[in-house]
N, C-alpha and C positions, 0 to 999 in steps of 0.2 A: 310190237314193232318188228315189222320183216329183217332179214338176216340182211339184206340188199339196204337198207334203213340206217342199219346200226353200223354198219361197214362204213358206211358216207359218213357219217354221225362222227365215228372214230377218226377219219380222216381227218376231218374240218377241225376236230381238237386237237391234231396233233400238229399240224398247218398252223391254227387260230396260238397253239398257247408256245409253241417252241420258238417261231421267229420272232425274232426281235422286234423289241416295243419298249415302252416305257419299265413296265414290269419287269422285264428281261435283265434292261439293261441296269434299274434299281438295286435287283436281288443283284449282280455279279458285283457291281459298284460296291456294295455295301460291304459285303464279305468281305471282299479285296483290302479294304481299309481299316476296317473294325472285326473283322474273322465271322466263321462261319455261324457263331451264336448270336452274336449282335446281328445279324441278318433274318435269322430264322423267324420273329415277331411279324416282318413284313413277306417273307415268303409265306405263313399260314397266312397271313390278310388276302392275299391278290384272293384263292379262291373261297376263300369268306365273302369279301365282299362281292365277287363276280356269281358268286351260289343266289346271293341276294337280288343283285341287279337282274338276275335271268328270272328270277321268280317274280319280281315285280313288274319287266318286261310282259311275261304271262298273263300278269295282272291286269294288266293295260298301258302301263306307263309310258314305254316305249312311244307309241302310237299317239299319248298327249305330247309327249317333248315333239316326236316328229310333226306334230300338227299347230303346235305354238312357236314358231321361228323364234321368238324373241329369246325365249327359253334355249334353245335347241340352242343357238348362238353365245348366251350367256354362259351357259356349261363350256363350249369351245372354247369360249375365250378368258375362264378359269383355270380351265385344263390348259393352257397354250404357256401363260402368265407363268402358273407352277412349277412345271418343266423346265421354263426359259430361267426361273430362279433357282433349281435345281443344276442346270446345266451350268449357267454362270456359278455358284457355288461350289461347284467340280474344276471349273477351269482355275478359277483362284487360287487353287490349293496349291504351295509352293514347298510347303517342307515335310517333312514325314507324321514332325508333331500337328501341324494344325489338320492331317486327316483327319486328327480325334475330334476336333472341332467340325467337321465336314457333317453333310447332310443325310442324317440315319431318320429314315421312316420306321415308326412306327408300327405296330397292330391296327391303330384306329387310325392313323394317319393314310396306311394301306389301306383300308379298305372305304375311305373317303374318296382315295383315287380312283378307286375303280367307274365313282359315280360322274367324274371328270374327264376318264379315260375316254376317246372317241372310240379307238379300235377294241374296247369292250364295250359299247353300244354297239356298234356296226353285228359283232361278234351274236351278242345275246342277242338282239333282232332279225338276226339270221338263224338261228337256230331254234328261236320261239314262231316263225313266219314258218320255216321249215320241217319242222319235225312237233311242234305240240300245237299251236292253234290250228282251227280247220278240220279237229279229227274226232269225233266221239267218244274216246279216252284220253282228253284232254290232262288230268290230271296223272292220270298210269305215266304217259309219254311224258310231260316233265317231271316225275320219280326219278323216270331211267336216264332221262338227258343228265339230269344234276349234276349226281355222284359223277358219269364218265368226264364231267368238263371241269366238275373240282379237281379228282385226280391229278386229271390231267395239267390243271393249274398248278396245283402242288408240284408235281412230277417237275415240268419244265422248270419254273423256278427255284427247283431247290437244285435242281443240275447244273444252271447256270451261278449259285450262289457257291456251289461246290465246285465249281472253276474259277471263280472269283476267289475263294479263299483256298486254291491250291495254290492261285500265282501269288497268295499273299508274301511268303517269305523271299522271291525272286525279285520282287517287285517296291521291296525295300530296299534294295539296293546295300552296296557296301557299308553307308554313313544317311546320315538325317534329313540331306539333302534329298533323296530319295526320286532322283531322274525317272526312273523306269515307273515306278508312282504316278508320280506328275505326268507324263504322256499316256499313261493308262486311263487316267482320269481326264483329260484333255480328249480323247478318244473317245470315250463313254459320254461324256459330255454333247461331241459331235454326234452323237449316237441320238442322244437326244433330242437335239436341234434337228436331225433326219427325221422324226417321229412327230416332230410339231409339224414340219413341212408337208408330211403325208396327211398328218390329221386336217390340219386348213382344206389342204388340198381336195381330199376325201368329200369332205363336209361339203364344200363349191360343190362337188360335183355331183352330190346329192342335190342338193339346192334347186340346182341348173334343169 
């Protein structure tokens, strides 16, 4: 892979895994409520399972979901449902105590999402379309892709988990009632609902 390759390569990861998305807004969610260790399971998932999804993309996968609508739609509108359960389960939350009750993803639970996730298809199909099918070391080129887009998964999410559990003590507020909580969460929430909106949207506009 040319130096001109790996530049763009880095780019797209740092673009792909820093802005806000489901993942994103999961890892800070989480920490914020439960601290930075009760998060940690699902920030190593996002690039487990997104390591997986890019390899099987390689595989072929990709290219059946994209070629079977019925399928391709059915992941949407799993991934859309989840989220929308997620986001309403963040808005709900009224007291400090029932954060503990609020919605902690998992290891396996993360990296289920990834395979629900639209903006990690879009992601891994862009980067197995771009940089490892089409090239006579097929295999070399997805080694060096991996690692840079796990990092880089790891990396963003756990910086966002690490801002999520700086504001945790702020964000309790004086008493149990915990205001600054609850709008955090309500926030994140809406955070959410942005992500489904883009996802539908995206999908249409592949479709179209």
């Amino acid at each position: 892979m040319s130096s001109e390759e790996l530049f763009a390569l880095i780019a797209l990861a740092t673009v792909g895994t820093f802005t806000p998305g489901p993942n994103t807004a999961l890892s800070a969610t989480i920490a914020a409520n439960h601290g930075l260790r009760r998060a940690l399971p699902f920030v190593c998932a996002v690039p487990a399972g997104w390591g997986l999804l890019l390899v099987l993309n390689a595989a072929g996968l990709g290219v059946m979901v994209l070629g079977f609508p019925p399928l391709r739609w059915g992941l949407l509108a799993t991934g859309v449902l989840y989220l929308l359960w997620l986001a309403w389960k963040l808005a709900s939350t009224q007291r400090l105590s029932e954060a503990t009750l609020g919605p902690v993803v998992g290891f396996k639970q993360g990296v289920m999402l990834q395979f629900i996730n639209i903006k990690a298809w879009f992601l891994a199909l862009s980067v197995v379309s771009g940089w490892v099918i089409g090239h006579e070391d097929t295999l070399a080129r997805l080694l060096e892709t991996l690692p840079i887009f796990m990092f880089f998964g790891l990396t963003s999410n756990l910086t966002y988990a690490w801002i999520g559990a700086s504001l945790r003590h702020w964000l309790r507020g004086p008493n149990d009632t915990a205001q600054r909580l609850q709008w955090f969460n309500r926030i994140m929430a809406l955070a959410l609902l942005g992500t489904v909106v883009w996802m539908v949207r995206s999908a249409a506009l592949q479709a179209a």
